[in-house]
C-alpha positions as CSV (number, residue, x, y, z in Angstrom):
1,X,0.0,0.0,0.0
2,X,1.7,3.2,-1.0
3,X,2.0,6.1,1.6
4,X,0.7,9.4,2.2
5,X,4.1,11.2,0.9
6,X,4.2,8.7,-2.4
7,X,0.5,9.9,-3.3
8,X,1.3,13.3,-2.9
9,X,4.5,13.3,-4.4
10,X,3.1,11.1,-7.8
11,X,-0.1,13.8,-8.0
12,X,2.7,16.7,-7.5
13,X,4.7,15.1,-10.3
14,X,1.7,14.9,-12.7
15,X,0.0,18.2,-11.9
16,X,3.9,19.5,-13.0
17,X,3.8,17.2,-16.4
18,X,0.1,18.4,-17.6
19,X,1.6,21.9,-16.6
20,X,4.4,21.6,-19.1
21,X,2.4,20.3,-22.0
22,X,0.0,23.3,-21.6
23,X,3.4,25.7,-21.2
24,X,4.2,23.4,-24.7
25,X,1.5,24.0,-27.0
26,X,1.7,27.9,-25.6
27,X,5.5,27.7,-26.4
28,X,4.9,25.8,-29.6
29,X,1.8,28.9,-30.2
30,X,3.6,31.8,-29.5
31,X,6.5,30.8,-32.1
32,X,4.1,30.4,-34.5
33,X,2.4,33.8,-34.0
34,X,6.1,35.4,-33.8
35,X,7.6,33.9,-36.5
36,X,5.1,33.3,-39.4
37,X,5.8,36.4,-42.2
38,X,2.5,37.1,-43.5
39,X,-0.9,36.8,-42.1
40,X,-1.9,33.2,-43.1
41,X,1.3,32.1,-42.1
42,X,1.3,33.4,-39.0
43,X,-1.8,32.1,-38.2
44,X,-1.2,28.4,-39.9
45,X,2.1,28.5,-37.4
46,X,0.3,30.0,-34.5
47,X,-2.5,27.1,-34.5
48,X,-1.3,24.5,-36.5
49,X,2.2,23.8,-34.4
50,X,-0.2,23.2,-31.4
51,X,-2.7,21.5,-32.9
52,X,0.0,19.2,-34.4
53,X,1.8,18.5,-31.1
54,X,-1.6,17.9,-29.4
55,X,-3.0,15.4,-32.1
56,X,0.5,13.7,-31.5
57,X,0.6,13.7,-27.8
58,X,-3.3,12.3,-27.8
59,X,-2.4,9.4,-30.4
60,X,1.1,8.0,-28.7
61,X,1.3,9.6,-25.4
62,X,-1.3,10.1,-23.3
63,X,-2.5,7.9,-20.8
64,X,-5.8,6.8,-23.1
65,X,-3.5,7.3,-26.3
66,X,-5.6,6.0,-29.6
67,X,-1.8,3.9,-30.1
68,X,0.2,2.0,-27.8
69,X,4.1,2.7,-28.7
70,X,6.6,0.7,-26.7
71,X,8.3,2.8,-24.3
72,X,11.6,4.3,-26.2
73,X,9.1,5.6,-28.7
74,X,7.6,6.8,-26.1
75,X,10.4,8.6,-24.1
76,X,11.4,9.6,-27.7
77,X,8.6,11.5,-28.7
78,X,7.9,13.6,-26.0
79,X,11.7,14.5,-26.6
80,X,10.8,15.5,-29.7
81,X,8.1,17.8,-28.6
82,X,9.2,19.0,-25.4
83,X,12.7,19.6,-27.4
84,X,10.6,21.7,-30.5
85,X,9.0,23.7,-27.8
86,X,12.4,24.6,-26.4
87,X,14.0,25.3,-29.5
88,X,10.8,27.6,-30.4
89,X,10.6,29.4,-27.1
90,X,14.7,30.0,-27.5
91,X,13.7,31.5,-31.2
92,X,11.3,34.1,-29.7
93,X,11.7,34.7,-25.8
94,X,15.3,34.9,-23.4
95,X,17.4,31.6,-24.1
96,X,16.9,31.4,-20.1
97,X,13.4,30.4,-20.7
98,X,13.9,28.0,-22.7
99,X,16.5,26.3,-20.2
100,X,14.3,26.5,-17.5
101,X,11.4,25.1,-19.3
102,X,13.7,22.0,-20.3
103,X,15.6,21.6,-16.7
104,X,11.9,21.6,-15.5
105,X,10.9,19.4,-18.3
106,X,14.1,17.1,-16.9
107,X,13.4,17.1,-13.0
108,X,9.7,16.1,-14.0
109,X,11.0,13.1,-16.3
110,X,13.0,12.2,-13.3
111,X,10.9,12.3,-10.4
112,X,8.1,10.5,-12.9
113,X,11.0,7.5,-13.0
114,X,11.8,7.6,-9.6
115,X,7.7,7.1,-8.5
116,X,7.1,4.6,-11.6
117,X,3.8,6.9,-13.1
């Protein structure tokens, strides 16, 4: 029977992950607003990056995912997007942000090992 501290801790460590892949698809967003050079693009960029990262996430990550990829896919893709959202934020905002978002992205991934969710 797990304890009091495990529960919290796994919850904590969850709340943190869906708090990063919303502070994602606002990274992966916000590039596409800033970067796109003409209206359409902008807004293509601005919704589409999102969208795509979301319909990927849903399909092979989530916890109800429509697929079931074995686990370095796994690891691998949300490397992938947690990575493109990095890459973007360091594009448009302080290069500090976009280290902070991945040490936090890091710590998370750690402390998700460490409590087996």
């Amino acid at each position: 029977m797990k304890g009091t501290v495990v529960i919290v801790f796994e919850s904590l460590t969850l709340l943190v992950r869906f708090l990063l892949e919303l502070a994602m698809l606002g990274a992966l967003g916000y590039w596409g607003f800033k970067t796109g050079d003409s209206a359409l693009a902008t807004w293509a960029l601005g919704l589409g990056a999102p969208l795509a990262a979301a319909v990927v996430w849903g399909m092979f990550i989530a916890p109800k995912s429509t697929f079931e990829v074995p686990a370095p896919v796994w690891i691998g893709l949300q490397v992938v997007l947690f990575g493109a959202a990095a890459v973007a934020l360091a594009t448009v905002a302080p290069d500090q942000l976009a280290a902070i978002f991945l040490a936090v992205v890091v710590l998370d991934g750690a402390a998700m090992a460490v409590v087996g969710v």
